[in-house]
TORRO-726819 format. One record per residue (C-alpha): residue number from 1; x, y, z. Coordinates in Angstrom, 3 decimals. Example, Ala and Ser with C-alpha at 12.3 -4.5 7.8 and 13.67 -1.06 7.14 Angstrom:
BEGIN
@fimar 1 | u 12.300 | v -4.500 | w 7.800
@fimar 2 | u 13.670 | v -1.060 | w 7.140
% end
This chain:
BEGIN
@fimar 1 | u -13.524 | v -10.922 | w -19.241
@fimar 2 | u -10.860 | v -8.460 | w -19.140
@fimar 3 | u -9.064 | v -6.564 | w -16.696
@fimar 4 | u -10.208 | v -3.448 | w -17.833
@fimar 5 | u -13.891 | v -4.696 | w -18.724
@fimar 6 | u -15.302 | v -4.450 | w -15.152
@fimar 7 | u -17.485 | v -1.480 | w -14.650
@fimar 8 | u -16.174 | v 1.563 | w -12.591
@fimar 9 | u -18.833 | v 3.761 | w -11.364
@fimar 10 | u -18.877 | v 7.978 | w -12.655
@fimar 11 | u -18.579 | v 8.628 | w -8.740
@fimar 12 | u -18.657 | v 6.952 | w -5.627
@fimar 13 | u -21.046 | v 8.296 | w -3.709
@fimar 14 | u -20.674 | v 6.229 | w -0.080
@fimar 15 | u -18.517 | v 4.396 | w 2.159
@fimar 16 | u -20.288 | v 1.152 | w 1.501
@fimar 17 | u -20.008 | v 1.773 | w -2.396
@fimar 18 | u -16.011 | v 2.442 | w -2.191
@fimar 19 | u -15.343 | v -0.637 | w -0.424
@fimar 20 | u -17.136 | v -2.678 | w -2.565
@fimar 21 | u -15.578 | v -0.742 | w -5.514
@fimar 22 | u -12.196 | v -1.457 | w -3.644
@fimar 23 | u -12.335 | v -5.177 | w -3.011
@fimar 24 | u -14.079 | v -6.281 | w -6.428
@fimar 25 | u -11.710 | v -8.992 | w -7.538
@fimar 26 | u -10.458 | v -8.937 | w -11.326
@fimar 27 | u -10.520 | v -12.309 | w -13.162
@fimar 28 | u -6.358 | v -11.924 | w -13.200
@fimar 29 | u -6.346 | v -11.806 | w -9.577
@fimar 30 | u -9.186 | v -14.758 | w -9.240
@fimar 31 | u -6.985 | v -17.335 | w -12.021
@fimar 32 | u -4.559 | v -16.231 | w -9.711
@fimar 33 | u -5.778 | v -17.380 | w -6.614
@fimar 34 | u -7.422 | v -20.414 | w -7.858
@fimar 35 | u -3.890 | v -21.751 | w -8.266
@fimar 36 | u -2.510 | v -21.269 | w -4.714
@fimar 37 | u -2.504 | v -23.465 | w -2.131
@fimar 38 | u -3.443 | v -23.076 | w 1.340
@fimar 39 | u -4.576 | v -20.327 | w 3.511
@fimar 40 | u -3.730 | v -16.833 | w 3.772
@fimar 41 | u -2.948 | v -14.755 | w 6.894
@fimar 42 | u -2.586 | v -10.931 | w 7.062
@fimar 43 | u 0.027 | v -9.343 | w 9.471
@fimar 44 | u -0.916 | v -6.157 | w 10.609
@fimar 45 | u -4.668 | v -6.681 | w 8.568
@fimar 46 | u -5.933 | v -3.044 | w 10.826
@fimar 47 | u -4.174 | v -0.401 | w 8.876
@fimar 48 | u -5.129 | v 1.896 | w 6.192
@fimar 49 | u -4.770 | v -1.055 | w 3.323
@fimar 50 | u -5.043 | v -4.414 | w 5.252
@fimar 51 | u -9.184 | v -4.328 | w 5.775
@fimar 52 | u -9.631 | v -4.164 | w 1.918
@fimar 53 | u -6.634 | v -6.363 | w 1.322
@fimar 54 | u -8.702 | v -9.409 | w 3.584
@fimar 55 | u -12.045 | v -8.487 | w 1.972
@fimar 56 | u -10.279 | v -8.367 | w -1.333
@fimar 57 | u -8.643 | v -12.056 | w -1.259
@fimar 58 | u -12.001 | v -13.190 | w 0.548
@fimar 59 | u -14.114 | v -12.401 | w -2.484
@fimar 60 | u -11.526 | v -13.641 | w -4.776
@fimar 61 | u -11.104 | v -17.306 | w -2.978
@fimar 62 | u -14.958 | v -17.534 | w -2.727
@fimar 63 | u -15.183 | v -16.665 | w -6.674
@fimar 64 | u -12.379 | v -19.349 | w -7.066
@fimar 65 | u -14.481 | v -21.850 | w -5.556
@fimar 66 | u -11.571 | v -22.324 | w -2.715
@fimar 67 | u -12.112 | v -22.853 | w 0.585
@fimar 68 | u -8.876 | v -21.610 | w 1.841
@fimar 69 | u -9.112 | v -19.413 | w 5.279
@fimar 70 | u -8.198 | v -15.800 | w 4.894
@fimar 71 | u -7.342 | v -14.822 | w 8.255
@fimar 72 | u -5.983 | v -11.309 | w 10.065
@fimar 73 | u -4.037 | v -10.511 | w 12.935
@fimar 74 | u -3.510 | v -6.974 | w 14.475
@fimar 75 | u -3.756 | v -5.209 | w 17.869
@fimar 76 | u -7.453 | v -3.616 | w 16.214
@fimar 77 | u -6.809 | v -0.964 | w 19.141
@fimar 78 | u -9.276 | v 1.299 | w 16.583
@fimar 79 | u -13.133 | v 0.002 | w 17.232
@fimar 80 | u -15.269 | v -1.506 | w 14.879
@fimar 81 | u -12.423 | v -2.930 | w 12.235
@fimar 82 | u -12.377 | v -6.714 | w 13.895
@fimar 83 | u -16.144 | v -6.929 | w 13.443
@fimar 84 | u -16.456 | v -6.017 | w 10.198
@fimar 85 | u -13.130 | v -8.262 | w 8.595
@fimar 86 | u -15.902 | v -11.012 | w 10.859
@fimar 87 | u -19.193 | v -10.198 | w 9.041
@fimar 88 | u -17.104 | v -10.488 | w 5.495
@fimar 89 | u -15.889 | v -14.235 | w 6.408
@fimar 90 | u -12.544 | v -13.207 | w 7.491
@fimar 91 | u -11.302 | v -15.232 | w 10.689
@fimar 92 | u -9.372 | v -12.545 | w 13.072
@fimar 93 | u -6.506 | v -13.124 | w 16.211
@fimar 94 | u -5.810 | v -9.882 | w 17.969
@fimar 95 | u -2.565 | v -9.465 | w 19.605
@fimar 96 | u 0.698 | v -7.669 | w 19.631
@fimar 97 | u 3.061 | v -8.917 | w 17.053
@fimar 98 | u 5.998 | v -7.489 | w 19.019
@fimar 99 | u 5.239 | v -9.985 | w 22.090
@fimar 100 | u 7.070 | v -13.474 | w 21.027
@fimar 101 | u 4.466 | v -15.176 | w 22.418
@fimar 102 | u 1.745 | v -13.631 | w 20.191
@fimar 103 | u 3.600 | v -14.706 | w 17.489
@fimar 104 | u 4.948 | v -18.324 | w 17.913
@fimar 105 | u 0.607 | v -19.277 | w 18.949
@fimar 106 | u -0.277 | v -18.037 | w 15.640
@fimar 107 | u -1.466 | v -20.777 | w 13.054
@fimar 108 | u 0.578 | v -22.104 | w 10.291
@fimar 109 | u 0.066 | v -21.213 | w 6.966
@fimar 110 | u 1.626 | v -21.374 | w 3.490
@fimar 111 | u 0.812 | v -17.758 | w 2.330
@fimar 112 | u 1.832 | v -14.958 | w 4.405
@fimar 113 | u 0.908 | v -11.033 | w 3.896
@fimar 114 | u 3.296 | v -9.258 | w 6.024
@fimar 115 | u 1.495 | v -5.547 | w 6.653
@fimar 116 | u 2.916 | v -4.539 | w 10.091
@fimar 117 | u 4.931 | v -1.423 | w 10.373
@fimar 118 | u 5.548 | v 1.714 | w 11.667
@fimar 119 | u 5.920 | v 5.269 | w 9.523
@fimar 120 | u 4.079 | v 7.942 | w 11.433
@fimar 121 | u 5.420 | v 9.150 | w 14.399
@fimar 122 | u 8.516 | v 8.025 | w 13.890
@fimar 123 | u 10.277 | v 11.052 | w 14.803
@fimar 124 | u 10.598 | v 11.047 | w 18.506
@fimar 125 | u 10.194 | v 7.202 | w 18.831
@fimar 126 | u 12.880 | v 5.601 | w 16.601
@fimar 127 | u 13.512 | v 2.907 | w 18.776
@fimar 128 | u 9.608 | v 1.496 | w 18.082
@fimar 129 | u 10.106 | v 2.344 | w 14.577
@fimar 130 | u 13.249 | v 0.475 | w 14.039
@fimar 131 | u 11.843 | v -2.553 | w 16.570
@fimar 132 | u 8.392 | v -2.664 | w 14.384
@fimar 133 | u 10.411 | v -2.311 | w 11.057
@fimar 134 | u 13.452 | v -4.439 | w 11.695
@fimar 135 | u 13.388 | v -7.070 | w 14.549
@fimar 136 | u 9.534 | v -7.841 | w 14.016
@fimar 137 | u 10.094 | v -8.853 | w 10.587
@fimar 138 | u 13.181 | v -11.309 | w 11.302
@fimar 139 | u 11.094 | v -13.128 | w 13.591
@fimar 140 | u 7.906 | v -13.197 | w 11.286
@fimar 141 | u 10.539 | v -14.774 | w 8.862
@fimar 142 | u 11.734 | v -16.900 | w 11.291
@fimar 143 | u 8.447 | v -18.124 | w 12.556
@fimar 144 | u 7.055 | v -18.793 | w 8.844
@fimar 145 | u 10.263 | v -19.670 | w 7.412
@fimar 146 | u 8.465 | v -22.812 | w 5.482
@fimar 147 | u 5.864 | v -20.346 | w 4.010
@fimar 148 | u 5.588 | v -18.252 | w 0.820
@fimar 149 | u 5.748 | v -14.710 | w 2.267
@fimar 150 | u 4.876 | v -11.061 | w 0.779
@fimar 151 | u 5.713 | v -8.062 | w 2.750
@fimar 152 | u 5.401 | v -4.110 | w 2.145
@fimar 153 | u 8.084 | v -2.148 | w 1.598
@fimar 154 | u 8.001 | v 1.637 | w 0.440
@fimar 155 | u 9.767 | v 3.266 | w -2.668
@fimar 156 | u 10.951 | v 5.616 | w 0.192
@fimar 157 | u 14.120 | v 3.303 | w 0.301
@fimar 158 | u 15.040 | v 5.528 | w -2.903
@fimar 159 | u 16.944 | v 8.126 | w -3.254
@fimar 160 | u 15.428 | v 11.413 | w -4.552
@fimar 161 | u 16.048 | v 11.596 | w -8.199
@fimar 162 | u 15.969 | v 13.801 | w -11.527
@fimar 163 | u 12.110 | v 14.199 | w -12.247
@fimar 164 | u 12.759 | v 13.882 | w -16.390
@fimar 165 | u 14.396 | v 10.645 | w -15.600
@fimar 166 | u 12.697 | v 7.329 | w -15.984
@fimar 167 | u 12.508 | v 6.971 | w -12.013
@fimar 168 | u 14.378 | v 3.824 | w -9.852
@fimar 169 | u 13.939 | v 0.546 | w -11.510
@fimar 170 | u 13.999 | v -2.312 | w -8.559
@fimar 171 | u 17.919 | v -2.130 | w -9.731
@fimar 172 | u 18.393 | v 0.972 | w -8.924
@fimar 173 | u 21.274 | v 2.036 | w -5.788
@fimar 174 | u 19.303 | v 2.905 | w -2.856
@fimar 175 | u 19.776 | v 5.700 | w -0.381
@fimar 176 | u 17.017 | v 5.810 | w 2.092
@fimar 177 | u 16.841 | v 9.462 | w 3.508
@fimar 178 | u 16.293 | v 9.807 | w 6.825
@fimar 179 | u 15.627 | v 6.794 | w 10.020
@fimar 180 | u 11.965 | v 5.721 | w 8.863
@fimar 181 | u 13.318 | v 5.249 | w 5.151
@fimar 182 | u 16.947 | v 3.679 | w 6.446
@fimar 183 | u 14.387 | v 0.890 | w 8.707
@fimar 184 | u 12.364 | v 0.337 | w 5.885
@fimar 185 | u 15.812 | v -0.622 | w 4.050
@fimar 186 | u 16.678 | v -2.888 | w 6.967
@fimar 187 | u 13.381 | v -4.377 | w 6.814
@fimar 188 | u 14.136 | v -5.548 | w 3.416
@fimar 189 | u 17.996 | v -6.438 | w 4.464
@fimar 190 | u 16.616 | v -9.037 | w 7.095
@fimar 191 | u 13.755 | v -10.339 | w 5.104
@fimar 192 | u 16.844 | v -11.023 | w 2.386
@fimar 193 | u 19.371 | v -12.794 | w 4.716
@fimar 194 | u 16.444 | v -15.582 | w 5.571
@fimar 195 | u 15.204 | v -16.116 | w 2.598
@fimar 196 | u 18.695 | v -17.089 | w 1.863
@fimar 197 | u 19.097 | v -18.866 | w 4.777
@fimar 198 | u 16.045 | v -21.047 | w 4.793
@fimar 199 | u 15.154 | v -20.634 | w 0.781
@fimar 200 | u 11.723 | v -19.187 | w 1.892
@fimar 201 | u 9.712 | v -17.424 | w -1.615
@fimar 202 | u 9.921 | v -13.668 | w -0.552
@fimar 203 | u 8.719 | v -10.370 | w -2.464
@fimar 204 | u 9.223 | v -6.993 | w -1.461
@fimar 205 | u 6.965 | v -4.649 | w -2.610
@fimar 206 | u 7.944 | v -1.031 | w -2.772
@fimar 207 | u 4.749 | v 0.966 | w -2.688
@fimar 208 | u 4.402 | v 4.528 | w -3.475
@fimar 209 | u 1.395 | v 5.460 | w -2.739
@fimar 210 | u -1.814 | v 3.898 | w -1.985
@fimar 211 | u -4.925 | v 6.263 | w -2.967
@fimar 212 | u -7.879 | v 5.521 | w -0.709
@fimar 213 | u -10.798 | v 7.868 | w -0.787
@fimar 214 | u -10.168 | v 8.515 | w 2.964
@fimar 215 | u -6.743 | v 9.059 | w 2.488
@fimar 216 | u -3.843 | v 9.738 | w -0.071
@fimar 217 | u -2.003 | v 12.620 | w -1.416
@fimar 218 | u -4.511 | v 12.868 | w -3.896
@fimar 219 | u -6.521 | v 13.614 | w -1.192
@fimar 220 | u -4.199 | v 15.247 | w 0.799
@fimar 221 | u -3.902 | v 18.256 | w -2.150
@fimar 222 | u -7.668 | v 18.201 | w -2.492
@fimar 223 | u -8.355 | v 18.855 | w 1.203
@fimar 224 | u -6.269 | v 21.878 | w 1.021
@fimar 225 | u -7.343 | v 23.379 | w -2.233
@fimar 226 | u -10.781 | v 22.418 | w -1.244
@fimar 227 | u -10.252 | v 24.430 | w 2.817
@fimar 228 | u -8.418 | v 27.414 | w 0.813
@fimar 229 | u -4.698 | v 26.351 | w 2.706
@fimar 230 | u -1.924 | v 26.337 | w 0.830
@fimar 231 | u -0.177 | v 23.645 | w -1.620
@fimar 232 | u 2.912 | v 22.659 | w -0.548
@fimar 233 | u 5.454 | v 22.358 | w -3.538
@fimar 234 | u 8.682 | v 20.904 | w -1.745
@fimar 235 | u 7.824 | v 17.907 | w -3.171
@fimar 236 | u 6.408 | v 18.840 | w -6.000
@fimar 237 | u 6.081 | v 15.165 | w -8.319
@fimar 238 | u 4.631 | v 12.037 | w -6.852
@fimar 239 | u 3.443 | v 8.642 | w -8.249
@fimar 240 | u 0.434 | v 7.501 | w -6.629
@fimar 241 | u -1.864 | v 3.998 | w -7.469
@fimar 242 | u -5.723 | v 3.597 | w -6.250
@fimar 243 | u -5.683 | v 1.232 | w -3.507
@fimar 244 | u -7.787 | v -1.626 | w -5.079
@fimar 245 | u -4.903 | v -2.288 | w -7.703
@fimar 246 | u -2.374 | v -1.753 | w -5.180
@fimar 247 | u -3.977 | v -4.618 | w -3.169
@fimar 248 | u -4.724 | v -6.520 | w -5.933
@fimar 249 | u -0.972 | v -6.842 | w -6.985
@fimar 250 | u -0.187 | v -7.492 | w -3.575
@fimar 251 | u -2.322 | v -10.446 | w -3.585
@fimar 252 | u -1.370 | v -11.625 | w -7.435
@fimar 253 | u 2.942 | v -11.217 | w -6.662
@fimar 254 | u 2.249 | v -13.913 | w -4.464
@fimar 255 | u 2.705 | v -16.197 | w -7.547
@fimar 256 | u 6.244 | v -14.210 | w -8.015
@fimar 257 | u 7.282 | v -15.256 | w -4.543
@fimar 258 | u 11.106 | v -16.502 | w -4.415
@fimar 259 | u 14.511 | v -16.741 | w -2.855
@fimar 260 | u 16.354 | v -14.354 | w -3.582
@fimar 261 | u 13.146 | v -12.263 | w -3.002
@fimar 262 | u 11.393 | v -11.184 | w -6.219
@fimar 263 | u 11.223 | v -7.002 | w -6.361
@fimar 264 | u 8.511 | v -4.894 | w -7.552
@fimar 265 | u 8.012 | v -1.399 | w -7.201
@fimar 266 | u 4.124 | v -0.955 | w -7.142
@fimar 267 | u 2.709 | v 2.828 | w -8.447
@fimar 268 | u 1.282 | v 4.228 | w -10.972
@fimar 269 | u 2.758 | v 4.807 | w -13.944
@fimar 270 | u 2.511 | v 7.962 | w -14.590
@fimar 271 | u 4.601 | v 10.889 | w -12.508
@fimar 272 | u 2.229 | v 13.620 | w -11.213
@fimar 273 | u 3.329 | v 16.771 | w -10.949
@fimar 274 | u 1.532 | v 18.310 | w -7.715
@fimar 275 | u 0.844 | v 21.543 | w -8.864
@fimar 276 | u -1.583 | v 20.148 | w -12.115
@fimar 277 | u -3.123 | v 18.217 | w -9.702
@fimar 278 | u -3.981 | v 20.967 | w -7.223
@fimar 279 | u -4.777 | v 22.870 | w -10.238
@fimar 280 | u -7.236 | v 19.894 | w -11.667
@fimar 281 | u -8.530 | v 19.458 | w -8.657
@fimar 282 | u -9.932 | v 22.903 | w -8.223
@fimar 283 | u -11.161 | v 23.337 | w -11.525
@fimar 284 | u -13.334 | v 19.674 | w -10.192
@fimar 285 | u -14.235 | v 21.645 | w -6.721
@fimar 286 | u -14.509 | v 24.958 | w -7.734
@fimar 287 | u -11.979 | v 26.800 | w -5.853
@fimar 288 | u -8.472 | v 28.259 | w -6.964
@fimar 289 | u -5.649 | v 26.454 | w -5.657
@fimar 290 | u -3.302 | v 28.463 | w -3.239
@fimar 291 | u 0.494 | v 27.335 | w -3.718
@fimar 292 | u 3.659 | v 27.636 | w -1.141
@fimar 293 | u 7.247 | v 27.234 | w -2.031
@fimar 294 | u 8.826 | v 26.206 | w -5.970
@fimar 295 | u 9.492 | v 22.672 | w -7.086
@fimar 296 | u 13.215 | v 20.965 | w -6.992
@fimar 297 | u 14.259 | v 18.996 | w -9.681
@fimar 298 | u 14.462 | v 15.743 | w -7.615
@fimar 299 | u 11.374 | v 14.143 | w -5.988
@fimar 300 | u 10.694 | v 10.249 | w -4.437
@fimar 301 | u 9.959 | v 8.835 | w -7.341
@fimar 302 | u 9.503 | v 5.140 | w -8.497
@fimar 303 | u 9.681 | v 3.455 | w -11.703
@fimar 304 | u 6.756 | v 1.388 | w -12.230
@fimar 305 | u 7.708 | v -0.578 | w -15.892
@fimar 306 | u 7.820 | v -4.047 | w -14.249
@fimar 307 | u 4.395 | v -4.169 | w -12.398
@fimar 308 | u 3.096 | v -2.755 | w -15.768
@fimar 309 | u 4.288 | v -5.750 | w -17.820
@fimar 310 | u 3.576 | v -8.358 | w -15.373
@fimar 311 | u -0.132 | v -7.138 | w -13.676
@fimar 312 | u -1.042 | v -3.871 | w -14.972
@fimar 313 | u -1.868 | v -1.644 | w -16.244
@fimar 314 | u -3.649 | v 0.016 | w -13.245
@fimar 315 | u -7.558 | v -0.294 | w -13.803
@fimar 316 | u -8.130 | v 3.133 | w -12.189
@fimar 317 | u -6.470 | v 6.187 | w -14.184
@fimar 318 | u -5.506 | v 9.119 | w -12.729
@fimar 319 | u -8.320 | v 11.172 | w -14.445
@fimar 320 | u -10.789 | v 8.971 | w -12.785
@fimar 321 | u -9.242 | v 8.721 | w -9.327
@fimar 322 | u -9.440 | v 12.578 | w -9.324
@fimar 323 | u -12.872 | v 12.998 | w -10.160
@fimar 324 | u -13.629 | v 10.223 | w -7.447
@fimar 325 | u -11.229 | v 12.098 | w -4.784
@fimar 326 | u -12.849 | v 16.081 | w -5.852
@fimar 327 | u -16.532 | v 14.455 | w -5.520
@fimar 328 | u -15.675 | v 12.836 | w -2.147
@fimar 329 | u -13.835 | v 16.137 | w -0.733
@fimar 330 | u -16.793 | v 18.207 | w -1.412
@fimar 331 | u -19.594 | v 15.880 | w -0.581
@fimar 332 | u -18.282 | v 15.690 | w 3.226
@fimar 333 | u -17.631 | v 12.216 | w 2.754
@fimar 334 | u -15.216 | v 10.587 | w 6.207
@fimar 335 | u -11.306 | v 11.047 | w 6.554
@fimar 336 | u -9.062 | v 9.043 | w 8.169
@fimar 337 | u -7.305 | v 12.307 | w 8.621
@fimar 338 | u -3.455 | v 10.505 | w 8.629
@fimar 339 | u -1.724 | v 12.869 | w 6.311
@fimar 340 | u 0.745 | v 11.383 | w 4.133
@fimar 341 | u 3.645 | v 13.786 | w 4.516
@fimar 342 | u 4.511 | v 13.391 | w 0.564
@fimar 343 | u 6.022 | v 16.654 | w 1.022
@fimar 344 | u 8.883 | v 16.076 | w 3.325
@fimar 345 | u 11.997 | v 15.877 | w 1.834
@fimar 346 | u 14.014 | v 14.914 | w 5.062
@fimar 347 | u 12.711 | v 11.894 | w 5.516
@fimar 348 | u 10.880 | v 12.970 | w 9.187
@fimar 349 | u 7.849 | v 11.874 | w 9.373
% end
């Protein structure tokens, strides 16, 4: 069976349905998995991706025939999350990765997601952001220095560029704009010096952005066209992937894992230009888009090439996602209401 052969629904219609739609595995990411050794653990399994990410690898170990644990560690401050990751077979620790002791009494293990960070909110607190996105990850690498580890990085560590340009390749000079983007870059700087040191399998993955129903930029323009408030167009091109391929790469680069850490920038591969989406979007909703400010020539962009050649192309098109994002909009369906900020062109988030 194919990649593309699996069956994606017209519309998704509940919450139920979209996270079974989001953690179905693909049979690349299951020959994947049947190949790896060991358990997995997820740092930081509580945010917006990391619940899907544990169901996602769950599904595709038990379709493997593996036994291998999948197991998540977080603060899960927000109710409900550490029950459910339970009821799908997921084995949870709760804790504060920032307390040294948290970390040295977690259990070893040869696979190692590396979620935990800190973007929102930033502004005001730069000391947390720079502890969560710097010093945290030196002693994860310390700590599971023998293991093969994956962490997530953003395409934010980019410099804005020429939007009839080909977008950053994972070559590309970076210039992270502003202190969320420059500890994102030092995240990656640490996470570089020991897998040198200790030859630990590292990949970086620069991700630009994840498209969940109950969050996203797609989602972010459809709110607003959707409420009648108005488009921003500061930022006016994006590249954006549906979450289930974003976590399915995740899981699959851990094949890819090396020292000098592997790179991959993981979007879609198309670039968006905000104001046909906001347009496309109404004509799905019904309403007339309201717009505020002109597009520069520069936006964050990301060039996608390699993830395309070596797991994609994304299942989900853009088309697609759209009709899935309009449909859940205007049905009332639940919002994590976390903005993503695409917009900002400072860096401030």
């Amino acid at each position: 069976m194919s990649e593309s052969s699996l069956a994606l629904p017209a519309l998704i219609e509940s919450e139920e349905q979209l996270d079974d739609v989001l953690t179905e595995p693909t049979p690349g990411l299951v020959e994947s998995l049947s190949g790896l050794d060991g358990d997995i653990i997820i740092l930081g399994v509580a945010g917006k991706m990391g619940p899907t990410l544990a169901r996602l690898a769950r599904r595709a170990l038990d379709q493997a025939g593996s036994t291998s644990r999948v197991i998540g560690v977080a603060r899960f401050s927000e109710p409900g999350i550490r029950e459910q990751l339970e009821r799908r077979g997921i084995e949870t620790l709760a804790g504060d990765l920032l307390e040294p002791e948290v970390l040295a009494g977690l259990p070893d293990a040869p696979n190692v997601l590396y979620l935990a960070g800190r973007k929102f909110g930033s502004t005001g607190q730069e000391e947390l952001t720079w502890a969560m996105n710097t010093c945290l990850p030196a002693r994860v690498a310390e700590r599971y220095r023998k293991s093969r580890l994956v962490a997530l990085s953003t395409g934010n560590v980019y410099p804005l560029t020429l939007v009839g340009g080909p977008g950053p390749d994972e070559s590309h000079p970076l210039g992270p704009v502003g202190e969320y983007a420059q500890s994102c870059l030092g995240r990656e700087r640490v996470l570089q010096y020991f897998s040198g040191h200790y030859k630990t399998p590292v990949v970086l993955v620069r991700l630009n952005y994840a498209v969940d129903l109950r969050y996203g930029v797609l989602v972010d323009v459809a709110r607003k066209v959707h409420d009648g408030e108005p488009v921003s167009l500061a930022m006016g091109y994006a590249n954006v992937i549906w979450q289930g391929d974003a976590n399915t790469a995740i899981l699959r680069s851990l094949s890819y894992a090396a020292s000098p850490p592997f790179i991959l920038n993981l979007t879609g591969t198309e670039t968006l230009s905000i104001r046909q989406v906001a347009e496309q979007l109404g004509w799905l909703l019904g309403r007339k888009p309201l717009f505020e400010g002109q597009e520069e020539p520069t936006a964050l962009l990301s060039n996608a090439r390699r993830y395309k050649e070596l797991l994609g192309p994304p299942r989900v098109s853009t088309e697609l996602l759209m009709r899935w994002v309009a449909h859940w909009v205007s049905t009332g369906g639940r919002l994590l209401n976390k903005p993503t900020h695409f917009e900002a062109r400072d860096g401030r988030f």
